[in-house]
N, C-alpha and C positions, 0 to 999 in steps of 0.2 A: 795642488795634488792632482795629478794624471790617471786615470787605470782605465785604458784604453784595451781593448780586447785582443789580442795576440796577432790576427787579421791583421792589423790596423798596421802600413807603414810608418818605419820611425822617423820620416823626416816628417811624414801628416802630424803626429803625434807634436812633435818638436814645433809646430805649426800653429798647434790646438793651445798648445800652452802658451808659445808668445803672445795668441789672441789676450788667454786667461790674464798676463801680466797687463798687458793692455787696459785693459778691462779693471783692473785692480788698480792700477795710477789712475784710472779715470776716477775710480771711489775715491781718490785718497790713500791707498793702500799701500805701504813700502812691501814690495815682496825681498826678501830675505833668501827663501831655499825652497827648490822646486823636489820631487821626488813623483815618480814613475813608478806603478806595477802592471807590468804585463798580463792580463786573466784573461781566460776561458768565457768566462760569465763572472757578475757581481756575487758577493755574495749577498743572500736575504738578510741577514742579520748586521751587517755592517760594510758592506759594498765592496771592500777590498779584505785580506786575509787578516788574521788574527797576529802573524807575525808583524806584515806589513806597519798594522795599526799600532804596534809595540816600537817599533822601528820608527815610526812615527808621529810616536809621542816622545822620544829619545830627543830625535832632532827639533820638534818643537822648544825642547827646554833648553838641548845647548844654543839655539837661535837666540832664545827669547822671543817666541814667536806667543802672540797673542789672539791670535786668529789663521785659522788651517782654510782652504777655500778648496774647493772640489770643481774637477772641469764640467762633471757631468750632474744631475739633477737626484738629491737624494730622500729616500724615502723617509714620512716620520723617523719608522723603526731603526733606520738605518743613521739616522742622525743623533737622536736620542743616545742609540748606541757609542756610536763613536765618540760623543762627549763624555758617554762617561768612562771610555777606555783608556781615552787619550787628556781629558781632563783643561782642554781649553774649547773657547769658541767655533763651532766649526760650519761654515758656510759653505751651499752648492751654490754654481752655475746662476741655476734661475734668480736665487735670492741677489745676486751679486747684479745681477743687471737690475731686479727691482727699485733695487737700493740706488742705483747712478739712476735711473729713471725719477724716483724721488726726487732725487738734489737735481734732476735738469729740470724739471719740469716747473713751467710759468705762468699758462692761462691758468684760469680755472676749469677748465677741460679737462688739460693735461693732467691736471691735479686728481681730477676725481678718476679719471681711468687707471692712474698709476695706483692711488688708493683704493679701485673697484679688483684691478689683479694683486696688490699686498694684501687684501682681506681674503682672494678667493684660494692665496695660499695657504696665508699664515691659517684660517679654518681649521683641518685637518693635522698640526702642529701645534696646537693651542695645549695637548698634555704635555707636549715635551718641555713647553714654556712653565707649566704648572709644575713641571719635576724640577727646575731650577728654583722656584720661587720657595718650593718644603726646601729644598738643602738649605738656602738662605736661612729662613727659622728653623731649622730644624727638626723638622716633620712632623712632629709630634702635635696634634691635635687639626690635624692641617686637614685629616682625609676628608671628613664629614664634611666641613665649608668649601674646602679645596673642589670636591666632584660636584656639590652645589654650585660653586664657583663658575667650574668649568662649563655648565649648563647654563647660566646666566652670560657668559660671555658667546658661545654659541649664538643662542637666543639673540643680542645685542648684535654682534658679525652679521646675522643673517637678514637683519632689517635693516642693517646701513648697506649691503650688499644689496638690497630690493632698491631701496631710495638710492644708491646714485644708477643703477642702470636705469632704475626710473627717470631719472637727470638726462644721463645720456645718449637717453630715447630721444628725449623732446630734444636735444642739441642735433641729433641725426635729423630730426623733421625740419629745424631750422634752417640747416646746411641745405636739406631738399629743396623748400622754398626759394633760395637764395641761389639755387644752381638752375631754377627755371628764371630767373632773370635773366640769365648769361646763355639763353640756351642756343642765340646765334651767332655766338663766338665760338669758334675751335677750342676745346677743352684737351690739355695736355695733362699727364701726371707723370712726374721724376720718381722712378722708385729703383733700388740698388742695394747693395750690404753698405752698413753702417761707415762712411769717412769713403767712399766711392766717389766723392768730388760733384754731389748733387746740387748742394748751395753755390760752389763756385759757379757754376753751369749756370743754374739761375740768376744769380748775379750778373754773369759775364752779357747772356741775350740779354735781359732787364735792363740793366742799368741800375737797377735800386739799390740800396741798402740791402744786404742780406747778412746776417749773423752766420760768422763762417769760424772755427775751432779744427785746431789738426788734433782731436781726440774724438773717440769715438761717443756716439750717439751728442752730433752739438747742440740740434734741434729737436725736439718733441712733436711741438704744433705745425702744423699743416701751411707750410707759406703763400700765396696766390698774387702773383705779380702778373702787368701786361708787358709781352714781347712783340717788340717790331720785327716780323718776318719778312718782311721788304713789300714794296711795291702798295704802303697805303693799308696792307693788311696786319692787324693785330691778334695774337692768340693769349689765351689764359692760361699761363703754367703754374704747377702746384709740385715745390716740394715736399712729398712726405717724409714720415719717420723712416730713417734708416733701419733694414734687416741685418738677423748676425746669426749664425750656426750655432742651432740650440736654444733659440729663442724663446721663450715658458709658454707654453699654450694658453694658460691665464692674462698674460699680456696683450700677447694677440687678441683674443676674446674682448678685452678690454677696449683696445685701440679701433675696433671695426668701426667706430662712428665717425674719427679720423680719413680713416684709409676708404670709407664712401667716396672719396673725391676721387680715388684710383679707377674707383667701379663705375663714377659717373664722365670717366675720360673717353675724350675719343681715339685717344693717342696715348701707350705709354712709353715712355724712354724709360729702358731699363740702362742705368749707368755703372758702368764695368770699366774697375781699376785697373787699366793694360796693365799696367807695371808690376802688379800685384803677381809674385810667383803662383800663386794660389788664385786664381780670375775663376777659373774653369767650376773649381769645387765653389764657389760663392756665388758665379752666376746655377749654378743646380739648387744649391740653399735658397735664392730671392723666388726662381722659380714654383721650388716648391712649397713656398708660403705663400705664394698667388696662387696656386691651384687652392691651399688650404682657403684661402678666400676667393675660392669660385671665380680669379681673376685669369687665369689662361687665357679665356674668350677672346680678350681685348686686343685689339691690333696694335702690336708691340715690334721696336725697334730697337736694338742693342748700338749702344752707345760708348763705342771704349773711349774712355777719358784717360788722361794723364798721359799722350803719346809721346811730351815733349823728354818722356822719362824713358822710352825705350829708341834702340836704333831703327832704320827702314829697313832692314833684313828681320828683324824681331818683329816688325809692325804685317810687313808681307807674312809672316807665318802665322801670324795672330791670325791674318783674314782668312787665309785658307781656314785656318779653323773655327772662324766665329760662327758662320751662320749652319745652324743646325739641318736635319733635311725639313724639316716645314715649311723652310723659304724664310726665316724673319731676317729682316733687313738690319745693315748694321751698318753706322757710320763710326769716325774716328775723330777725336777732337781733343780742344789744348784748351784752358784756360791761359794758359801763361804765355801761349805764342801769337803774334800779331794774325791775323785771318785764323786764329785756330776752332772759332765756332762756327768758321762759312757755312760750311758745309750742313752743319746740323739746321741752322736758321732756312738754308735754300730747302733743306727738306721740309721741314714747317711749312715753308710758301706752297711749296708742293703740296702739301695736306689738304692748306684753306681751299686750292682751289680745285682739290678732289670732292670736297667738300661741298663746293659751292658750284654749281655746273653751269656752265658756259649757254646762254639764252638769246634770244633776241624778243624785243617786246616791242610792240607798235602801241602808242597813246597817243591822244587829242594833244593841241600846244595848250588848249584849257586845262590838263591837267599837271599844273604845275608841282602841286604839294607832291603829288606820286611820284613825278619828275626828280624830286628833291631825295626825298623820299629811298631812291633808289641808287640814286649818288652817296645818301649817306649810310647805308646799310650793304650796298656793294662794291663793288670794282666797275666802272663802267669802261668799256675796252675799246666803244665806238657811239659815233652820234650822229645820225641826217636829221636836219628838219627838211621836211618834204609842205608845204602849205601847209593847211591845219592839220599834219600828219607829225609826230616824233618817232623816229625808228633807232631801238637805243639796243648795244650787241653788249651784255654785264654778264660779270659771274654773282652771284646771290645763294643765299639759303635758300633751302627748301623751305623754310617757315616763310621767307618774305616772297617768295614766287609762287605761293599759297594764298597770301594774303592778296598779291597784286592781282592776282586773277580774282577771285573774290569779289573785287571793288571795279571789275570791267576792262582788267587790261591783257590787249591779246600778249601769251607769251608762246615760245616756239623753242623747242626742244632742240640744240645741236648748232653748233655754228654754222 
């Protein structure tokens, strides 16, 4: 069910919905029969008109329809209502992703954040669960335990609501610790709308194993494999949860402990389905749930994937269009085509060694371990031994041309 605001063009519309269906095979769901109201505004009492929901409940019964789904996010009052107008199941937007979030989800991370955003919904909807449970008995002696009830289960919500964000604190601090081991490797993060082709991308530079599904949301957890950028240098890529239009702010809220790895990147590849008629409105969606997570900052690279799906007259006007006036850089790439990730991978190499600045360091031939040392934490691009003199020209961190100076070794800025 659509009621899209009158504004709203009807091919967006027609857009929004195919997502909806999408989204509903992914739960499991056979959809049946779609229906459209055009509004002004929702209404407060039941989101769409009083006819509509008549009309509504008509076509539920000639379907046999056992569940109504809503594209957009509905109020208690507004859901409460409509069930009892229309007299079946009736599901918004948010709860429809919680629910496929559920059944994806496999660490035990994923688990408690899906369960920390299903409680911080279900909360505030917990009468309307208590009004289906009197009609079952039949109300009759129901109020007195029933509001009791309803208080005790509050009560209960709000303390498993404290212990797992208490969980998901101490998982945030763990991840912290764990990304100060890795802090002299280039840190990349894949972020993109849901089925953008992130896991293939990672797979494809990797090499590893990646779990890859052509439905939306295939992964939850946060993946972290090494890529060879070329030339001896390695980076750390992570894909994240995939974003989607409308995504429940309680989720979000949920998943931040996650999506830290986006905020502790140096790099992020936003990945954009060229093919995807709709690219334009999904890259503004992924955006603006990186600002919502204070993530704009990061120095960000648009990555249109799936080229091998569009023509080179399509791909030339993509570009003209991709990069906004900011400057953010944009490459184009193929899983499916032989050389289709060059280019992203030459970019990478180009990071490390943005990254890593170009030095020359004079040491003793006595200092051998330093020697070693700098060979296996750098790129070394040149080598004299001069008598007891080594004169060595590397690209390095800044953490380990810290430390070599530290320990007495002269180092010199610029090629």
């Amino acid at each position: 069910m659509g009621a899209p605001l009158k504004s709203e063009p009807q091919e967006v519309t027609a857009e929004h919905l195919e997502e909806l269906g999408r989204l509903a095979d992914t739960a499991g769901v056979e959809v049946v029969s779609t229906l459209v109201q055009r509004i002004d505004h929702p209404s407060h009492a039941t989101y769409i008109g009083e006819g509509k929901a008549e009309e509504l409940k008509m076509m539920a019964e000639v379907e046999g329809a056992t569940l109504i789904i809503f594209d957009d996010e509905l109020s208690p009052t507004q859901g409460r209502n409509l069930e009892e107008a229309i007299g079946v199941r009736v599901m918004d937007r948010a709860e429809l992703i919680l629910d496929i979030f559920a059944t994806r989800a496999r660490s035990s991370e994923a688990k408690a954040q899906v369960e920390l955003a299903q409680l911080r919904y279900t909360r505030p909807r917990l009468k309307r669960m208590w009004t289906h449970l009197s009609r079952v008995r039949g109300g009759v002696g129901m109020r007195g335990p029933g509001e009791t009830q309803l208080e005790t289960d509050r009560r209960m919500i709000d303390h498993r609501i404290a212990r797992l964000a208490e969980e998901l604190e101490r998982v945030a601090r763990q991840r912290a610790t764990q990304r100060k081991g890795r802090a002299e490797q280039l840190k990349v993060s894949l972020v993109g709308y849901t089925n953008a082709g992130k896991s293939s991308i990672l797979r494809g530079l990797s090499g590893a194993d990646v779990f890859i599904e052509d439905r939306l949301f295939a992964t939850l957890d946060p993946t972290t494999r090494a890529v060879d950028a070329g030339e001896g240098n390695e980076v750390l890529m992570t894909d994240t949860v995939g974003f989607i239009r409308k995504l429940p702010h309680h989720l979000v809220a949920s998943f931040r402990a996650t999506l830290e790895e986006a905020r502790e990147a140096d790099l992020l590849l936003h990945v954009i389905d060229a093919s995807h008629p709709g690219w334009e409105e999904q890259k503004y969606v992924v955006e603006e749930v990186l600002s919502d997570l204070k993530l704009r900052d990061r120095p960000t690279v648009l990555v249109f994937n799936k080229v091998d799906r569009i023509t080179h007259a399509e791909e030339k006007a993509l570009a003209d269009r991709a990069v906004d006036s900011s400057g953010t850089r944009a490459v184009f790439a193929s899983t499916m085509e032989p050389g289709g990730l060059d280019t992203l991978r030459a970019l990478l190499l180009d990071e490390v060694r943005r990254l890593r600045p170009d030095v020359r360091l004079v040491l003793s031939s006595s200092q051998g371990g330093l020697l070693a040392e700098i060979y296996r934490d750098g790129e070394v691009l040149e080598r004299e031994d001069e008598g007891e003199e080594v004169r060595v020209r590397a690209r390095l961190s800044d953490g380990s041309i810290a430390r070599l100076r530290s320990r007495g070794v002269k180092v010199y800025e610029g090629a």
